[in-house]
N, C-alpha and C positions, 0 to 999 in steps of 0.2 A: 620101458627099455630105452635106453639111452645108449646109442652104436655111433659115439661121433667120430669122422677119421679125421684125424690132424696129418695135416699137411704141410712139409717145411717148403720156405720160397729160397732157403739160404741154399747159395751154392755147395759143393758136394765138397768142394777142398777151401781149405781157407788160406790167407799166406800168415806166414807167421817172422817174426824181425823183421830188423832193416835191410832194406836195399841194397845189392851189393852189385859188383859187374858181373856177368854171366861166367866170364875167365877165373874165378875164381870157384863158383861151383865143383866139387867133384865130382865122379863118373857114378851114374847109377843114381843121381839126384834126380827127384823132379821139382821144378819151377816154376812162379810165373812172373812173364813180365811184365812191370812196371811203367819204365818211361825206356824211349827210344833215343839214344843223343846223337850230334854229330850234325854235322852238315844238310842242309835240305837235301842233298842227293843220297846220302848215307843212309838218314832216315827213311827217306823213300823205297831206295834200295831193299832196307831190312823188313820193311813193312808191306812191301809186297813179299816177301818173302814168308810171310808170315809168322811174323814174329814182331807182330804189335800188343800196343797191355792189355792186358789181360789173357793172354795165347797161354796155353798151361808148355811146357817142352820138357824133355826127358835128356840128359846127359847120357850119350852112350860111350864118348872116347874124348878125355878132357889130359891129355900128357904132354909135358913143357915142349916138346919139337911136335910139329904137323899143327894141323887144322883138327878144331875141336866138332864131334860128330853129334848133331843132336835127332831127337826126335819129334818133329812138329806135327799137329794133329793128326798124332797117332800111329800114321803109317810111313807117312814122309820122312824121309831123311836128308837131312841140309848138314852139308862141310861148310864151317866157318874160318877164317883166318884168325888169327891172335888179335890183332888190330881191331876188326871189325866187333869181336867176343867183347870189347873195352868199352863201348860203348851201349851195352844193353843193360838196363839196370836190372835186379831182378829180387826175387823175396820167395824161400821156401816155402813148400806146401807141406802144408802140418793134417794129419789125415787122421 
């Protein structure tokens, strides 16, 4: 009798394309990010924020006037500015 269990190490979501800025994402997407750009302060900024590579986030409210709403690990919710949205690169999750 031969009962082997395979086991995947691959993560659960994979990104699929290239890279684009987060501001461009539409509502109802999820992502993940990439690379962080911007200023050491920017960068730091966002990434205590949680929103360093590899952070998965969810689009909840991405519409040309306001601040785009996302959803970061899970439950949190972070208002971003248009500006700051320009500097997050990011690559869809293909499921």
């Amino acid at each position: 009798m031969n009962d082997e269990l395979n086991i995947s190490l691959k993560p659960q979501t994979e990104s699929a394309g290239p890279a684009m800025p987060l501001s461009m994402v539409n509502r109802g997407e999820a992502v993940i990010v990439r690379q962080v750009n911007g200023c050491k302060t920017v960068r730091q900024r966002l990434i205590d924020l949680g929103l360093n590579p590899g952070a998965q986030i969810h689009v909840l409210k991405n519409e040309p006037s306001g601040p785009m709403i996302l959803a970061v690990k899970g439950d949190c919710r972070l208002a971003l500015g248009r500006g700051m949205t320009h500097h997050i690169l990011v690559t869809a999750v293909s499921q």
